[in-house]
KERODREN-226803 format. One record per residue (C-alpha): x, y, z; residue number from 0. Coordinates in pm, 1 decimal, decimal comma, always signed. Last residue first. Layout:
# KERODREN-226803
{rec {X Y Z} NUM};
...
***
This chain:
# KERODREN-226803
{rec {+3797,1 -248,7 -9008,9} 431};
{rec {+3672,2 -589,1 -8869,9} 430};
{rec {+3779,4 -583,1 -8485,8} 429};
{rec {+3842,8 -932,9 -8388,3} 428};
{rec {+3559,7 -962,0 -8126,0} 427};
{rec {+3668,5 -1003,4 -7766,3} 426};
{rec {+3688,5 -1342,5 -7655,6} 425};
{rec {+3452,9 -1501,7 -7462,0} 424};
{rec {+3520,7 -1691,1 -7115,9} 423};
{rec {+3198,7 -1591,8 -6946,6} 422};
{rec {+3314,7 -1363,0 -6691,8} 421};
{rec {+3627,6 -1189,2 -6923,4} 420};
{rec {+3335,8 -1120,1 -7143,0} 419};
{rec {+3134,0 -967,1 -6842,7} 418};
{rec {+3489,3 -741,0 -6830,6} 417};
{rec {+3686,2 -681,2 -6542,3} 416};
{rec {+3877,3 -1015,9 -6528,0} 415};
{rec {+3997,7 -1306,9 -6283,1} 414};
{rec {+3651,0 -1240,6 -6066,2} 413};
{rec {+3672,3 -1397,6 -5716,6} 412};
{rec {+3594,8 -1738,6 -5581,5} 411};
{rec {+3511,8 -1872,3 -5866,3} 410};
{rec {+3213,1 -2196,0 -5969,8} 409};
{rec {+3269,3 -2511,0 -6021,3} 408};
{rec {+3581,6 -2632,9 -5758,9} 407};
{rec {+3352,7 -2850,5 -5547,5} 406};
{rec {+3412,2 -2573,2 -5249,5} 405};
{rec {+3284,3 -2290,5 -5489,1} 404};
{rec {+2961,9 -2434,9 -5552,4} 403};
{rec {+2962,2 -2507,6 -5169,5} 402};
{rec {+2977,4 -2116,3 -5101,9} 401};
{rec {+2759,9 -2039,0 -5359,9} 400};
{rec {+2458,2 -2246,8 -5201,1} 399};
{rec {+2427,2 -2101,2 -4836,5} 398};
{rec {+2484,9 -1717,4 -4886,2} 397};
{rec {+2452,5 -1656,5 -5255,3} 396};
{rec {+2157,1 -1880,0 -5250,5} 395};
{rec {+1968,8 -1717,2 -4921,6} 394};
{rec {+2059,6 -1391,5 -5084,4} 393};
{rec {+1868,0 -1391,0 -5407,1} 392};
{rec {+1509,1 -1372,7 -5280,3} 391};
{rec {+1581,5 -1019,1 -5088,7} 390};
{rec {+1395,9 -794,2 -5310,4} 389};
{rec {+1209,6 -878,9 -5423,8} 388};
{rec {+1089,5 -1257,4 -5358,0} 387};
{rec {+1066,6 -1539,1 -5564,6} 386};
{rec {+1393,8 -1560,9 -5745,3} 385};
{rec {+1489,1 -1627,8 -6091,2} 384};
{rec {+1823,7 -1742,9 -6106,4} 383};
{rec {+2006,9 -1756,2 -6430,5} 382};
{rec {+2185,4 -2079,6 -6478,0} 381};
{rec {+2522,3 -2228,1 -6616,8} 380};
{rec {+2688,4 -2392,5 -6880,1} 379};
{rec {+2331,4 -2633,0 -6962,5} 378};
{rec {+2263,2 -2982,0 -6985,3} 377};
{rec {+2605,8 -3116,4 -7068,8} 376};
{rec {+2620,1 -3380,1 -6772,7} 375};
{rec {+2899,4 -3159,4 -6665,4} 374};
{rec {+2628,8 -2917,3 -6569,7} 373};
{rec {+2377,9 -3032,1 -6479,3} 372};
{rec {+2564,6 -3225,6 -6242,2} 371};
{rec {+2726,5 -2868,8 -6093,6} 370};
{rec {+2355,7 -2785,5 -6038,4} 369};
{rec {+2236,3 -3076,8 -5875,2} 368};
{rec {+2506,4 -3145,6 -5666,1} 367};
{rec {+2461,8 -2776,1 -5512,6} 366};
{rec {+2099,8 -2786,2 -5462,9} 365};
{rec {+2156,4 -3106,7 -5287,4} 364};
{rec {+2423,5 -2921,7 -5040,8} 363};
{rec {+2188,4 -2639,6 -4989,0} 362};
{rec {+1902,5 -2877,6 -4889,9} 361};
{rec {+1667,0 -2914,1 -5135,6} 360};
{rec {+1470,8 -2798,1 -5481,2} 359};
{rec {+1633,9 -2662,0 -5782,1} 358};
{rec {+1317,5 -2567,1 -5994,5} 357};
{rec {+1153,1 -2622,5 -6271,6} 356};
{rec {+902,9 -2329,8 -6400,8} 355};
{rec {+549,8 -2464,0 -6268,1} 354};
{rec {+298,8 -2397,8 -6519,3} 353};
{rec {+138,2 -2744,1 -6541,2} 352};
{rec {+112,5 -2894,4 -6151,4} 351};
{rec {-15,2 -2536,3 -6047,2} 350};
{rec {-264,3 -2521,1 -6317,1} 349};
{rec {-370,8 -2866,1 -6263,0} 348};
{rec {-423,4 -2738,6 -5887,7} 347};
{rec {-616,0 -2486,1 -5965,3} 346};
{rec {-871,3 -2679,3 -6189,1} 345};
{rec {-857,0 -2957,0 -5918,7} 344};
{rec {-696,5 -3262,5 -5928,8} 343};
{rec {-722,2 -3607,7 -5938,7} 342};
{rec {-367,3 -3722,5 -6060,5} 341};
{rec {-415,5 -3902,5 -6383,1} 340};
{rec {-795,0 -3681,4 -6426,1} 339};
{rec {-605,0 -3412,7 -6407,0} 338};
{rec {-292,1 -3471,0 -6639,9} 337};
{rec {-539,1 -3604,6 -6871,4} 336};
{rec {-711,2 -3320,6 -6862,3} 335};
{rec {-407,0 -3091,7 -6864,2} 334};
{rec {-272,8 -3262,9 -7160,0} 333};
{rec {-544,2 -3260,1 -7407,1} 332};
{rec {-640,3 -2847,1 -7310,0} 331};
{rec {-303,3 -2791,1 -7412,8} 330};
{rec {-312,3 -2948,5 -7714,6} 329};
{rec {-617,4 -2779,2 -7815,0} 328};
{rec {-468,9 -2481,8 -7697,0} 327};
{rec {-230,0 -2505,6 -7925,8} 326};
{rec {+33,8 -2338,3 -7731,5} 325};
{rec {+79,2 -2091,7 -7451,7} 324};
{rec {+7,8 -1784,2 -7612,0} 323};
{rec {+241,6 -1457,5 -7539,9} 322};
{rec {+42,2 -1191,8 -7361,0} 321};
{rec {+22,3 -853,8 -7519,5} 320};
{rec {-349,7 -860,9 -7533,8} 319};
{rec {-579,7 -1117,0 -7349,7} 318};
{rec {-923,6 -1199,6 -7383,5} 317};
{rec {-890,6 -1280,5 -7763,8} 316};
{rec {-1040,5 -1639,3 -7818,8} 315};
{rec {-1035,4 -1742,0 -8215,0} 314};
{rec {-898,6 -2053,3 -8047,1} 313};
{rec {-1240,6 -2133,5 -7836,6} 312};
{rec {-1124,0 -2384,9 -7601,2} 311};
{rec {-1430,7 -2658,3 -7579,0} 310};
{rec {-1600,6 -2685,2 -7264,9} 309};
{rec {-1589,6 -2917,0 -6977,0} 308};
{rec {-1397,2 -2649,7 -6798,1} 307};
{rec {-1141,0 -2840,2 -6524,0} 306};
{rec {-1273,6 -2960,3 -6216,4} 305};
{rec {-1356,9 -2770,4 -5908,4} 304};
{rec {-1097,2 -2522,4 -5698,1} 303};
{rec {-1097,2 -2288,5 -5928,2} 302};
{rec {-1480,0 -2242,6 -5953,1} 301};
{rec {-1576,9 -2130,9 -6264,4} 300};
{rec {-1807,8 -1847,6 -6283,7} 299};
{rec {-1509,4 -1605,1 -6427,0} 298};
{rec {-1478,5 -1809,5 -6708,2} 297};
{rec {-1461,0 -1603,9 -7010,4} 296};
{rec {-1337,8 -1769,8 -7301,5} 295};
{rec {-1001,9 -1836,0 -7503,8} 294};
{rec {-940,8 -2190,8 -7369,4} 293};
{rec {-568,5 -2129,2 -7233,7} 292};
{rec {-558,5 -1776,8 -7155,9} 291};
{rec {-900,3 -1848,8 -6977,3} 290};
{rec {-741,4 -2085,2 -6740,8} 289};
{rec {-442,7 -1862,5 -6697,0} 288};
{rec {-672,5 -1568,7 -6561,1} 287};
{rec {-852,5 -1865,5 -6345,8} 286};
{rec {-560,4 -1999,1 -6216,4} 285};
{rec {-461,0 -1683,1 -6124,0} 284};
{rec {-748,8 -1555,8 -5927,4} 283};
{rec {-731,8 -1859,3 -5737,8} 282};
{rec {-374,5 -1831,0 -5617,2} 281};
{rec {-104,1 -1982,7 -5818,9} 280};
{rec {+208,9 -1823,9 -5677,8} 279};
{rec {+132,4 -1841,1 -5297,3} 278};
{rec {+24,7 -2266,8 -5323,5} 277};
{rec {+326,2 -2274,3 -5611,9} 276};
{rec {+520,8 -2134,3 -5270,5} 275};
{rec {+396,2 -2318,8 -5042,1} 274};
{rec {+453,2 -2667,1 -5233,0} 273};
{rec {+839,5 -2521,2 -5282,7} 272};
{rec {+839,7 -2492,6 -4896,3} 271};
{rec {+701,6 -2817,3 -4835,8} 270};
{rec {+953,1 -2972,3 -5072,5} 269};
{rec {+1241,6 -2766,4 -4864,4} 268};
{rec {+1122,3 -2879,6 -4540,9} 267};
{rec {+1125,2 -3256,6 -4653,2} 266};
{rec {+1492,8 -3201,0 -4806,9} 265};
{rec {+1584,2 -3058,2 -4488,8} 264};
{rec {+1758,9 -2762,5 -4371,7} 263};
{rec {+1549,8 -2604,0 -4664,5} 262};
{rec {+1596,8 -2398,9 -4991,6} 261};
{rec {+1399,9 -2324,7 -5300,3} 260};
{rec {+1518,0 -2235,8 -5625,1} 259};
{rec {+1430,0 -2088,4 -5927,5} 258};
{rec {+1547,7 -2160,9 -6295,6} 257};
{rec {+1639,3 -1980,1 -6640,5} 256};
{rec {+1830,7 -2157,4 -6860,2} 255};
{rec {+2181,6 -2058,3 -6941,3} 254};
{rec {+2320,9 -2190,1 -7235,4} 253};
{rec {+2735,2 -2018,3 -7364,2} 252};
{rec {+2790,1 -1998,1 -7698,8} 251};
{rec {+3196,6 -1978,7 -7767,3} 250};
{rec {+3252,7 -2297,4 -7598,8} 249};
{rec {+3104,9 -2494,2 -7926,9} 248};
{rec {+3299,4 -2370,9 -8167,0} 247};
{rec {+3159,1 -2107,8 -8468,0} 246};
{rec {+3244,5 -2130,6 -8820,0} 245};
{rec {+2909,2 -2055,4 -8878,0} 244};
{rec {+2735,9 -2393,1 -8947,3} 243};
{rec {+3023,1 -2550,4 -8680,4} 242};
{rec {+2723,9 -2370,0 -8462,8} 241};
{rec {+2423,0 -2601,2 -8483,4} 240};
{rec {+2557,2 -2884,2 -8279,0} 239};
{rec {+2561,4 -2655,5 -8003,3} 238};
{rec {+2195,4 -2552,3 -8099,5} 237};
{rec {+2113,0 -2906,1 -8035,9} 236};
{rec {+2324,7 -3075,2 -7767,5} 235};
{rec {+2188,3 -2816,9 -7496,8} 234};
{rec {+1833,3 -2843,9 -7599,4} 233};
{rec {+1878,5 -3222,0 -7575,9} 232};
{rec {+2082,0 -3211,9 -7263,7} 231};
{rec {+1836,2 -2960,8 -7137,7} 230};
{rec {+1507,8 -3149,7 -7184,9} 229};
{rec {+1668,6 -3454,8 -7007,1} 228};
{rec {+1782,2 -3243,5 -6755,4} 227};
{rec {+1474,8 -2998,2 -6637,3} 226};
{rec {+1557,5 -2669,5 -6741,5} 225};
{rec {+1481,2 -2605,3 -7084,8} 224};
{rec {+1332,2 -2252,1 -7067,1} 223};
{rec {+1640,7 -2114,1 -7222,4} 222};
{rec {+1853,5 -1769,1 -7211,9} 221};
{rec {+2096,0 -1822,7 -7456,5} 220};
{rec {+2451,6 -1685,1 -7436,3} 219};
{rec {+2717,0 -1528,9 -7700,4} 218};
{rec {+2467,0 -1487,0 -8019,5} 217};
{rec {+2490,4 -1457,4 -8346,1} 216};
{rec {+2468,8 -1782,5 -8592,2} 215};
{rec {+2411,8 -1998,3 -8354,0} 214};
{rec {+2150,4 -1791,7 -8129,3} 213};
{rec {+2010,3 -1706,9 -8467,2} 212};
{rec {+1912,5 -2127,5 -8516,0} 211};
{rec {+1747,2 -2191,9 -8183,0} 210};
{rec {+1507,3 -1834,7 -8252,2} 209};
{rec {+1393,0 -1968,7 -8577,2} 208};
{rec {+1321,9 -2326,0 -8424,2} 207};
{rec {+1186,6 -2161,0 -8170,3} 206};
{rec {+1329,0 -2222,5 -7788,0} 205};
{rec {+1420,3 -1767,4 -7778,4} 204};
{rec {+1629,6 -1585,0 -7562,1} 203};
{rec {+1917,1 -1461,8 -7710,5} 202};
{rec {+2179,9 -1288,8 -7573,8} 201};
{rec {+2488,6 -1057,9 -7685,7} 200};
{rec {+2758,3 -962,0 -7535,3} 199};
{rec {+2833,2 -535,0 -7599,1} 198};
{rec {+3106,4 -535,5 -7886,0} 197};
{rec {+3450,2 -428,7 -7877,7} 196};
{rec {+3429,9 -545,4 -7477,0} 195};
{rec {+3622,5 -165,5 -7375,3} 194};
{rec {+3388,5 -7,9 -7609,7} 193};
{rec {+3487,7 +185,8 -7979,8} 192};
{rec {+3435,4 +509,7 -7945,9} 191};
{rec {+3070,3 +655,7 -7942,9} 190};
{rec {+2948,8 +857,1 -8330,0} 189};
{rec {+2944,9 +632,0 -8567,6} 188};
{rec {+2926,4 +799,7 -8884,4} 187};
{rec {+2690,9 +766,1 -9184,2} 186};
{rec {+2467,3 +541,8 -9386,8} 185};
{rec {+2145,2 +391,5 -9342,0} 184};
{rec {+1898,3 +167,6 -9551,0} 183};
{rec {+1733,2 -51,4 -9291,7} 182};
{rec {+1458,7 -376,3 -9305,8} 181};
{rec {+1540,8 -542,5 -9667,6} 180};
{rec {+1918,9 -397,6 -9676,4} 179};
{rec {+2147,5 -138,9 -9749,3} 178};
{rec {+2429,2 -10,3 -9543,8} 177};
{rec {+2667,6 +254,4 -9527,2} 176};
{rec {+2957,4 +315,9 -9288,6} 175};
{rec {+3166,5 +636,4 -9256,4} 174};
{rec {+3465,7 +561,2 -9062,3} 173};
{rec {+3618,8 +607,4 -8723,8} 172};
{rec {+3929,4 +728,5 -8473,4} 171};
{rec {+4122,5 +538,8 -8240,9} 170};
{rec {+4169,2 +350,8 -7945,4} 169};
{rec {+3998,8 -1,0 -8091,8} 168};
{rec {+3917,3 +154,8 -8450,2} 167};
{rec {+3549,3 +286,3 -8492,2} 166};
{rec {+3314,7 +143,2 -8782,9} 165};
{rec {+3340,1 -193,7 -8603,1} 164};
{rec {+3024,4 -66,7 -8364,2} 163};
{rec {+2852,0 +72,1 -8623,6} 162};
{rec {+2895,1 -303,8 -8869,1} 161};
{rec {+2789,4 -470,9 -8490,3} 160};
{rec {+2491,9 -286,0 -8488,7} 159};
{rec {+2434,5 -354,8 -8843,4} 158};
{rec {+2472,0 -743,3 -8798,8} 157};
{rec {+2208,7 -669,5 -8519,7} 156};
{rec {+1955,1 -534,7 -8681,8} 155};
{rec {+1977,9 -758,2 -8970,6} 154};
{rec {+1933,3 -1091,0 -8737,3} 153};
{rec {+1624,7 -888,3 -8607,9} 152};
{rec {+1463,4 -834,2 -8916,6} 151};
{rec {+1481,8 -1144,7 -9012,8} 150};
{rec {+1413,1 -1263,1 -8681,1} 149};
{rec {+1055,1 -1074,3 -8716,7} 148};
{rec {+1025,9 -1179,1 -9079,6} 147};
{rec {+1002,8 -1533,8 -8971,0} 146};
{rec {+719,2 -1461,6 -8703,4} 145};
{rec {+504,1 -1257,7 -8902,6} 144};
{rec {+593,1 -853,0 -8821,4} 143};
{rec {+361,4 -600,4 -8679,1} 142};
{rec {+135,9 -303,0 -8686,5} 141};
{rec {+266,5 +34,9 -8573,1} 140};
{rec {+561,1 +233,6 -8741,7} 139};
{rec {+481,7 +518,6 -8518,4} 138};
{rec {+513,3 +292,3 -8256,9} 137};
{rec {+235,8 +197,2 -7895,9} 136};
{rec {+2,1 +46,8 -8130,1} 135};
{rec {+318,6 -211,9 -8182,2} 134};
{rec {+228,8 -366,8 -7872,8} 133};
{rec {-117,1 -495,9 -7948,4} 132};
{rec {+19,3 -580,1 -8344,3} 131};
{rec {+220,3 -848,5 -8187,2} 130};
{rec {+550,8 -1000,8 -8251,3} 129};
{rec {+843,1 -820,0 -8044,1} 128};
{rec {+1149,1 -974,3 -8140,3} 127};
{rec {+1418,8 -1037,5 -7843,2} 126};
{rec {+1791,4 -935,7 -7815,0} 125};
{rec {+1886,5 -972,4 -7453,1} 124};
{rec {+2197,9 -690,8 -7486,4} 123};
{rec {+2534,4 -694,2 -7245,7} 122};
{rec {+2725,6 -458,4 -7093,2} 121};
{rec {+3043,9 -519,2 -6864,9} 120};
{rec {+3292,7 -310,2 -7027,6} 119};
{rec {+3426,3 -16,0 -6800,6} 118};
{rec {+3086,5 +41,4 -6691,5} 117};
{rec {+3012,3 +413,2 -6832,3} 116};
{rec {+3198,5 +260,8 -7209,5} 115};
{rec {+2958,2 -29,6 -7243,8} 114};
{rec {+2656,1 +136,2 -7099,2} 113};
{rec {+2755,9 +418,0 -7413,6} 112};
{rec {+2799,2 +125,3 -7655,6} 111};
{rec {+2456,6 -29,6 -7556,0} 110};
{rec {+2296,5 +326,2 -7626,0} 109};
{rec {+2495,2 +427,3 -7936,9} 108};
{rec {+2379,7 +101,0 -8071,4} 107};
{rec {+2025,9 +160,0 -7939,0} 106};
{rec {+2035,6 +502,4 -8162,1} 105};
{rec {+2177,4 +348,9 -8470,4} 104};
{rec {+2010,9 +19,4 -8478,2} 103};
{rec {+1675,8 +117,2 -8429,4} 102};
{rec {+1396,1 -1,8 -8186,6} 101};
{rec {+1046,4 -153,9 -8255,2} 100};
{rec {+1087,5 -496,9 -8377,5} 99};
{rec {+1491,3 -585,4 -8234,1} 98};
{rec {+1350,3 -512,8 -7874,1} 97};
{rec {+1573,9 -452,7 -7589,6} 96};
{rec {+1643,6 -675,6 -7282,5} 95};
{rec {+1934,0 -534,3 -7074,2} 94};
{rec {+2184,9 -742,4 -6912,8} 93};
{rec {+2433,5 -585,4 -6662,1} 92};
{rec {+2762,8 -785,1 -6602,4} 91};
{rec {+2887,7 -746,6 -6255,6} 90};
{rec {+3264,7 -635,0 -6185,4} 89};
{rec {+3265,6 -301,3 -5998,6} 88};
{rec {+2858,8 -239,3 -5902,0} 87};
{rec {+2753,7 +82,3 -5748,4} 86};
{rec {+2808,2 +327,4 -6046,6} 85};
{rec {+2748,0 +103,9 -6320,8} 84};
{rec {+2358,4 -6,9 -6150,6} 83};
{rec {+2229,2 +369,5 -6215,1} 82};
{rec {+2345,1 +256,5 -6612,9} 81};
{rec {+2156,6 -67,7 -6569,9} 80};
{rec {+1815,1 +132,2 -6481,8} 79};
{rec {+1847,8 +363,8 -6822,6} 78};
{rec {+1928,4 +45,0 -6978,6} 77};
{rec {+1635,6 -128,6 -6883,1} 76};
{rec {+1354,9 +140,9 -6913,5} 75};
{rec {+1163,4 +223,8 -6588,7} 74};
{rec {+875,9 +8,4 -6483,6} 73};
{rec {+524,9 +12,5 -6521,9} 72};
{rec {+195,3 -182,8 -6399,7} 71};
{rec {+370,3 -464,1 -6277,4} 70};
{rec {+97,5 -781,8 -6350,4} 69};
{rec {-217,1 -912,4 -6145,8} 68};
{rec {-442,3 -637,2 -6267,7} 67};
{rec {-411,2 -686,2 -6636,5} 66};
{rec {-498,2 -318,5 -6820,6} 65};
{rec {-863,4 -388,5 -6888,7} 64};
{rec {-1008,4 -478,5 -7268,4} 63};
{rec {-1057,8 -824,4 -7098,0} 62};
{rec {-690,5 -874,1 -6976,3} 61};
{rec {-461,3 -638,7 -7082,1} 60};
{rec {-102,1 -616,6 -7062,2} 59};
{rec {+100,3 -280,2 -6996,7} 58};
{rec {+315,9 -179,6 -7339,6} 57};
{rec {+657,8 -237,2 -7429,2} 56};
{rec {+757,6 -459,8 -7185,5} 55};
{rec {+1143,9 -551,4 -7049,0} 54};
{rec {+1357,9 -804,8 -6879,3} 53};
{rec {+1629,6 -689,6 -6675,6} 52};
{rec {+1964,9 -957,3 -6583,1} 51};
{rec {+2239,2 -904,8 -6348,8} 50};
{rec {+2550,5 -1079,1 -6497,1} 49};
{rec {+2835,9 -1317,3 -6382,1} 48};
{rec {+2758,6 -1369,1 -6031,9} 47};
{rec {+3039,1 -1338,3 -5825,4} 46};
{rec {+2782,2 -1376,9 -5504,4} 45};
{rec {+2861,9 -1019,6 -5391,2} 44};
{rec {+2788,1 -934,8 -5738,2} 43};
{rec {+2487,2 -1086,8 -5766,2} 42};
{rec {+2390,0 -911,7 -5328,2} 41};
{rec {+2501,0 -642,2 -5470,7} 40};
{rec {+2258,8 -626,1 -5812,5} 39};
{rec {+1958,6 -721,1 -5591,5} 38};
{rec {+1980,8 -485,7 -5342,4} 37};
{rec {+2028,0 -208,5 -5640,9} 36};
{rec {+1753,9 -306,9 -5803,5} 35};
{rec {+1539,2 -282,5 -5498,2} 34};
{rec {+1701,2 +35,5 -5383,8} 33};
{rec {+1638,8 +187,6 -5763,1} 32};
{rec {+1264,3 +209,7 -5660,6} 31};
{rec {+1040,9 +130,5 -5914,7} 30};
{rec {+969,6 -227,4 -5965,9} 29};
{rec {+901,4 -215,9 -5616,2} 28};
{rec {+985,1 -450,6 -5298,0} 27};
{rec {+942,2 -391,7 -4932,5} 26};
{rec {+653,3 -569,0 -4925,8} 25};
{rec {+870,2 -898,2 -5058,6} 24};
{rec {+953,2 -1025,4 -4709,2} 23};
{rec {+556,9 -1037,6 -4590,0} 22};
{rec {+494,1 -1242,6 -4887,5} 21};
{rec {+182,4 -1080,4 -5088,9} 20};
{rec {+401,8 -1031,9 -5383,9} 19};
{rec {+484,4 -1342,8 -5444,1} 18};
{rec {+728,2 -1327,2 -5756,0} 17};
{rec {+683,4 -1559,2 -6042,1} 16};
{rec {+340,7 -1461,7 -6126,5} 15};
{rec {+401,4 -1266,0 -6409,0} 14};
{rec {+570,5 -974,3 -6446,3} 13};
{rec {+890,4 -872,1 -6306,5} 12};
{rec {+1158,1 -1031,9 -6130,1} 11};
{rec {+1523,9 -915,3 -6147,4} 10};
{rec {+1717,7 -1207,3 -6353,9} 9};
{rec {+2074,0 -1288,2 -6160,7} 8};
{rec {+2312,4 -1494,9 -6343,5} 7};
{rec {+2519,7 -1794,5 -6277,1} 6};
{rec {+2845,2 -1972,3 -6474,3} 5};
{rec {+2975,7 -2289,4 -6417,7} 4};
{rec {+3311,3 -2448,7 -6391,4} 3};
{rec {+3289,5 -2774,8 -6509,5} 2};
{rec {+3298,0 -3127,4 -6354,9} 1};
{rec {+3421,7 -3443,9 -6447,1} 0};
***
């Protein structure tokens, strides 16, 4: 039988998801609010339940150089999602804020304010932040080991949610106090309590740490987990993992993150999606990712030969601020094999390796696929990730959304104002 599903919007940024050199996307910037904006209607046109910003701390480097394939700069999240408030009614807005180098105080005060300016449709990505590269960039510098960054970051946000229950729903406040391993505070909340009580919350994290906070905490997970066999066992996991908390299984909702490619034809759509890795992976990035992988320089490799007959060097540091992609041992393993199974190129391994999965067909297939990943208890929704920016997002809304909402899984309008109203979450039973 199928379920009602929910869908998200995540505004490209780094990495190569986006193809910049697409004649559609050269009217898009990670700067201009029109893009964000664009994007943001076109969600909310779509009933999308959230818009979704990811966030850096520092610029990437690549051989001591800032990286030249990524966004060099963008302006804060919740600065951007507070613009988005005044020309969006009903769309969630999803900023990604660090638990490692923020405070609980001031970003509580910050979340609660979005809260308040869009009549309760805020939400926080809650990520940990785990190397010393980035934390150059903080008074408090260094870093944390991975454990004691969700630590850290599972006592962050109990506090936040200790300020934001310090006020009474329409009323006035308390003093709080707290004492703990990472914060020693005390004092008095100083924003009324929100129309949502407390901002959602997301995770995004597949760690074993990062599988067991989204049980104890959070409200949605942001996977990678998105073909269906990987899913369903994702999915059945860290739902199994919240009767640990006194928590049911509707009140977590998993949303991995997907893209999409469209045709009139399945065989037009395939050759589309082929494009598009072909646009994605271009020879300058499959040698950047190349090196990622086996820690050395390769710039005299020919991308379009065989893999490096080399050794990865693991002590390898040509990248800074980048997130690893495994044992690279491991890694190396699988892509030669992969290669030498299929017969292809350095490039094209690459291509074949890194691909994010993606919906691929006619709208109508797209549409099956989706609603069966979902009742086949796989995921509770999705959050796009298109190619283009601006304008990747409106092929979906405009030929997919409409047959989600003929099978009876997705709305037709919004029943509620609030992103909580969106995902079918209570509001928190206010602990004063």
């Amino acid at each position: 039988m199928n379920r009602h599903l929910h869908l998200a919007a995540h505004f490209p940024g780094v990495n190569n998801t986006t193809v910049w050199q697409d004649p559609r996307s050269r009217k898009g910037s990670q700067i201009d609010f029109s893009s964000f904006e664009h994007v943001a209607r076109v969600a909310e046109r779509g009933r999308f339940d959230f818009f979704f910003l990811a966030e850096g701390l520092r610029l990437r480097e690549h051989k001591g150089a800032v990286h030249d394939l990524d966004v060099v700069g963008r302006p804060e999240s919740v600065t951007v999602l507070g613009a988005l408030a005044a020309v969006t009614e009903r769309l969630g807005l999803a900023a990604t804020v660090s638990a490692t180098f923020n405070e609980p105080y001031e970003l509580a005060r910050r979340l609660a304010s979005l809260d308040h300016l869009s009549a309760g449709r805020a939400a926080w990505n809650v990520v940990t932040t785990s190397d010393a590269f980035t934390g150059e960039n903080f008074r408090r510098g260094g870093y944390l080991d991975h454990a004691e960054r969700y630590t850290r970051a599972a006592e962050f946000l109990a506090l936040a949610r200790e300020l934001w229950d310090s006020r009474a729903p329409g009323g006035g406040g308390r003093p709080f106090a707290h004492r703990g391993r990472h914060f020693t505070v005390s004092g008095e909340f100083d924003v009324p309590r929100s129309p949502q009580g407390h901002p959602v919350v997301i995770q995004a994290g597949d760690s074993e740490e990062g599988r067991e906070f989204a049980a104890s905490a959070a409200d949605v997970v942001f996977t990678r987990y998105g073909t269906l066999e990987a899913g369903r066992a994702f999915y059945a996991d860290v739902k199994r993992r919240l009767a640990a908390y006194g928590r049911r299984p509707e009140e977590l909702k998993i949303m991995p993150g997907v893209t999409f490619v469209l045709g009139d034809t399945a065989a037009e759509a395939q050759e589309r999606a082929h494009a598009l890795r072909e646009q994605q992976v271009s020879p300058q990035t499959a040698l950047l990712t190349l090196e990622q992988v086996w820690g050395r320089d390769l710039s005299d490799l020919d991308p379009d030969g065989p893999l490096p007959t080399c050794d990865p060097d693991p002590q390898g540091r040509l990248f800074q601020g980048r997130v690893a992609l495994g044992d690279p041992f491991a890694v190396v393993a699988k892509w030669r094999a992969l290669a030498e199974a299929k017969g292809l190129s350095a490039r094209q391994t690459v291509i074949e390796a890194t691909g994010r999965q993606s919906f691929i067909g006619t709208p109508q297939q797209v549409a099956e696929a989706m609603a069966g990943f979902v009742a086949a208890d796989a995921a509770d929704g999705f959050i796009l990730v298109p190619q283009l920016t601006p304008g990747g997002l409106d092929e979906f809304v405009d030929r997919v959304v409409p047959l989600l909402q003929e099978r009876g899984v997705f709305r037709e309008e919004y029943t509620g104002p609030t992103l909580r109203d969106h995902l079918g979450l209570e509001v928190p039973v206010w602990k004063g």
